[in-house]
C-alpha positions as CSV (number, residue, x, y, z in Angstrom):
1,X,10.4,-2.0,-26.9
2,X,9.2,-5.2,-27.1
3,X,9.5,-7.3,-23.7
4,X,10.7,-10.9,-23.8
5,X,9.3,-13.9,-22.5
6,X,11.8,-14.1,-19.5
7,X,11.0,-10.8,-18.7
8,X,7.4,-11.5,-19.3
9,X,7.6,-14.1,-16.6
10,X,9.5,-12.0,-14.2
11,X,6.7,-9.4,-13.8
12,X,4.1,-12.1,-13.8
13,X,6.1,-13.6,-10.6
14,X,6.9,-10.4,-8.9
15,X,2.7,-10.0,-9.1
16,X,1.6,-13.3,-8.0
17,X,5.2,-13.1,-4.7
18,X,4.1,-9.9,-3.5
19,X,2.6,-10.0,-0.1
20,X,1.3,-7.7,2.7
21,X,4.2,-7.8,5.3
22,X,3.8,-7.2,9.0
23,X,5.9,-9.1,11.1
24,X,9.0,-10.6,8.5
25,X,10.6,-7.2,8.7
26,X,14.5,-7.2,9.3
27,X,16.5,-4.2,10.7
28,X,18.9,-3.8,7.9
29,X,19.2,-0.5,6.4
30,X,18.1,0.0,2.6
31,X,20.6,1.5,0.1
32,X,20.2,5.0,-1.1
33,X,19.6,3.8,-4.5
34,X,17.3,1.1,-3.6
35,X,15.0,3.3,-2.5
36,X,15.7,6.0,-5.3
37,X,14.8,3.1,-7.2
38,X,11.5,2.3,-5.7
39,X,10.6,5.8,-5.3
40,X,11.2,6.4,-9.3
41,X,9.0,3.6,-10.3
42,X,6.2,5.0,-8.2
43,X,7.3,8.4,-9.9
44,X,6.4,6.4,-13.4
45,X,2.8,5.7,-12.9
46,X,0.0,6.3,-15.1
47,X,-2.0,9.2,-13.4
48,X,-4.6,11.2,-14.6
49,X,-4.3,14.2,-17.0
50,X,-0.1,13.5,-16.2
51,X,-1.0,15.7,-13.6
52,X,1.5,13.3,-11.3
53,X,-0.5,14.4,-7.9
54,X,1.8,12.0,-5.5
55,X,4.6,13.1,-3.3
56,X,6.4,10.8,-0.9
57,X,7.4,11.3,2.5
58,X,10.3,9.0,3.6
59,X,10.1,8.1,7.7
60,X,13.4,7.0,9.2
61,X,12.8,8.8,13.1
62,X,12.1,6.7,15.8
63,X,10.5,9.4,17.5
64,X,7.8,9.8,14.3
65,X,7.6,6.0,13.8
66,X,6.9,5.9,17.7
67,X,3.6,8.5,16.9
68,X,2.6,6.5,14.1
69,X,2.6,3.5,16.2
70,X,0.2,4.3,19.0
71,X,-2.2,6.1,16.4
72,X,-2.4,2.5,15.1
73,X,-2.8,1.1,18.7
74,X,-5.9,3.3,19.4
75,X,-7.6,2.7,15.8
76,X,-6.9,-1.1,16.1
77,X,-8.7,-1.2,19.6
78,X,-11.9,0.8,17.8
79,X,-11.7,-1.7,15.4
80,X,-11.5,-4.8,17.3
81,X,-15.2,-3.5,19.0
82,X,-16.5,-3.7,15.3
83,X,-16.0,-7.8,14.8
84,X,-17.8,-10.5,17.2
85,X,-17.3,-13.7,18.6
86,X,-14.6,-15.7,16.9
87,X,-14.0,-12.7,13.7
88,X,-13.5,-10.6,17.1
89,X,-10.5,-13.4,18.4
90,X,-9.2,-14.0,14.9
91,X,-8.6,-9.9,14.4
92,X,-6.9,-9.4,18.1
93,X,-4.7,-12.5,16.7
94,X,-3.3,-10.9,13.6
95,X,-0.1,-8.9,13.5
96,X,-1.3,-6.0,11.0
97,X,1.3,-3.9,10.9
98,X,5.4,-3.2,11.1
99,X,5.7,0.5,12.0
100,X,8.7,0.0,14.2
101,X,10.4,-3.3,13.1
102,X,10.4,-1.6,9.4
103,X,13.7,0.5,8.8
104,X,11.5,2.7,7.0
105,X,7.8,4.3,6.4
106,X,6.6,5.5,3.5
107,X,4.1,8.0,3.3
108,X,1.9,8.3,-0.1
109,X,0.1,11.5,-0.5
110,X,-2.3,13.0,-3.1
111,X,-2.4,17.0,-4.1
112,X,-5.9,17.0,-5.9
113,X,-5.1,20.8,-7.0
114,X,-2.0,20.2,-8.2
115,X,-1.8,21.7,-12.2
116,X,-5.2,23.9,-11.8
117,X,-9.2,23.1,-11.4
118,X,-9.4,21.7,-14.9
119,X,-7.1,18.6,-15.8
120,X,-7.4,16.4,-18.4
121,X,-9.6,13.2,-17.7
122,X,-10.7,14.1,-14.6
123,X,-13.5,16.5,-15.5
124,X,-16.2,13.9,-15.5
125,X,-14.5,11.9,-12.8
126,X,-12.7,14.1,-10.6
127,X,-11.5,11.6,-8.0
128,X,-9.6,9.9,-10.8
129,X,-6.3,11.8,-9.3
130,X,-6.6,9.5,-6.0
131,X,-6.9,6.8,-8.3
132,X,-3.9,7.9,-9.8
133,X,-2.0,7.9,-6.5
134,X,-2.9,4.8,-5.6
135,X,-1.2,3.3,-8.8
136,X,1.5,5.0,-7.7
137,X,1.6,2.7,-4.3
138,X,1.3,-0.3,-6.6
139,X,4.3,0.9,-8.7
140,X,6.2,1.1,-5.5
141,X,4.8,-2.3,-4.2
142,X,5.7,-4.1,-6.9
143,X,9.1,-2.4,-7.8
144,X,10.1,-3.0,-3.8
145,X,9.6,-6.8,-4.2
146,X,11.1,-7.2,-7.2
147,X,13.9,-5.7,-5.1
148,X,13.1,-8.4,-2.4
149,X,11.9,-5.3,-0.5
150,X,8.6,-6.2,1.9
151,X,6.0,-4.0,1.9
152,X,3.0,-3.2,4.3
153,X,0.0,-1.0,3.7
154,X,-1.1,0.3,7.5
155,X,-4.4,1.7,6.8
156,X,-5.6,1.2,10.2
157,X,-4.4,4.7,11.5
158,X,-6.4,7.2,11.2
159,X,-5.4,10.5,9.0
160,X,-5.2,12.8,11.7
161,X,-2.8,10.9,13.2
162,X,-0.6,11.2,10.1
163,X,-1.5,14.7,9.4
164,X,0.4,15.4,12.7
165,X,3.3,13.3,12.8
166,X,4.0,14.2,9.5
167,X,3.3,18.0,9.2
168,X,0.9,17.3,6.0
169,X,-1.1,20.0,5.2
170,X,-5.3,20.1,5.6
171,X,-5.8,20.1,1.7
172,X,-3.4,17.2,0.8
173,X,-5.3,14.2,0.8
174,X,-3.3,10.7,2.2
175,X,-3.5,7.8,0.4
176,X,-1.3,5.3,2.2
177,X,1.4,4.8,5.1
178,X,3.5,2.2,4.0
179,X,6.2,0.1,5.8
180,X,9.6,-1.1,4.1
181,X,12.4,-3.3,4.6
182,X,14.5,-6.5,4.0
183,X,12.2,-9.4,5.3
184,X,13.4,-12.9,7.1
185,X,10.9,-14.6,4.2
186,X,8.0,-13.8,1.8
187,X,4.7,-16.3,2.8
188,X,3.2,-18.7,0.5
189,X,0.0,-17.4,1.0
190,X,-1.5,-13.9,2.0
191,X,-1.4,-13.9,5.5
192,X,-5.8,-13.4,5.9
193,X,-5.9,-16.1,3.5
194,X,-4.0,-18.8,5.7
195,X,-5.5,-17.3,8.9
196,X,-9.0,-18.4,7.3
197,X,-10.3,-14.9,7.2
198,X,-11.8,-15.1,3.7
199,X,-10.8,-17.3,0.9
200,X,-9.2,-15.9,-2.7
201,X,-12.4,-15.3,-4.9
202,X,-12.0,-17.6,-8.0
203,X,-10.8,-15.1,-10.9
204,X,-13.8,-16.3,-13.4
205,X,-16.7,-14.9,-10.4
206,X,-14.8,-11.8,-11.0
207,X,-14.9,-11.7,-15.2
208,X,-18.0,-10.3,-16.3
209,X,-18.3,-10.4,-20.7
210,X,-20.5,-7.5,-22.2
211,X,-22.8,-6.8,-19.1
212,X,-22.2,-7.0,-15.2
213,X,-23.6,-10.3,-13.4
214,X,-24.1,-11.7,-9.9
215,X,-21.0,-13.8,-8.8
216,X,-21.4,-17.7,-10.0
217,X,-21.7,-19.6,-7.1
């Protein structure tokens, strides 16, 4: 199937749009098939071995999001201790998450025994199923905003915390809790970015030809 240059562009736009959302989220319910949609793209990711070790648990309560919330509250407070100084005042700024203003939560998980001891690609590197889930989260990310879905990654909350509001079992690893909705606007910029946090490394420090190299300056 060869793609055209129109849909060439789209996917090259949908890449550069997408944006970490925390505090754009709207109320409004997603359809059913908007998120069957988003969920089945994440379903469609590479993954090791096609061992496919994702599921998805889909958070509408309240009550759960409510959990989820003050988990984040107390690992955002051990954070804050970590930075000094003005990093310290920048952080306690930032808005870094949407657990309740998001009409839903996502949680991506990874079963690393899923289809037996011995899969396919993993044998030399055998976290290359986490790897694997966490194209799935991309899948998802980029399928929600070509939807004009926003999507946050919380990933300060500590596993535990999910691990209880969610009922996930000790030997399922968590790769991400992710909010979703309808946003009032998609930002220019990423968020850290314009809050002068760090700037976007230019792409050609990051391209290495032949052999790995020190950043150029």
């Amino acid at each position: 199937m060869k793609i055209t240059p129109e849909e060439r562009d789209a996917v090259y736009k949908t890449i550069f749009s997408r944006r970490d959302v925390r505090g754009q989220f709207k109320p409004d319910p997603i359809p059913d098939q908007v998120l069957e949609r988003i969920l089945t793209a994440a379903h469609h990711a590479p993954s090791v071995g096609f061992m496919q070790p994702w599921d998805f648990i889909v958070v509408q309560s309240s009550a759960t999001k409510q959990k989820i919330k003050e988990g984040f509250e107390q690992a955002h407070t051990e954070a804050a201790a970590l930075f000094s100084g003005e990093q310290r005042k920048i952080y306690q700024s930032l808005k870094l998450e949407g657990i309740l203003e998001s009409p839903i939560g996502i949680c991506v998980t990874c079963d690393r025994s899923r289809n037996g001891p011995v899969v396919i690609g993993r044998t030399a590197k055998p976290e290359m199923d986490l790897y694997s889930a966490v194209c799935a989260v991309q899948n998802l990310w980029l399928a929600a905003r070509a939807e004009n879905l926003g999507v946050g990654w919380v990933s300060i909350v500590h596993d535990e915390v999910l691990r209880q509001a969610l009922a996930i079992p000790e030997q399922i690893d968590i790769i991400a809790y992710l909010c979703v909705g309808y946003v009032t606007h998609f930002k220019d910029k990423p968020e850290l970015e314009s809050a002068g946090w760090l700037p976007r490394r230019d792409v050609k420090s990051a391209i290495h030809f032949e052999v790995w190299s020190p950043d150029t300056p």
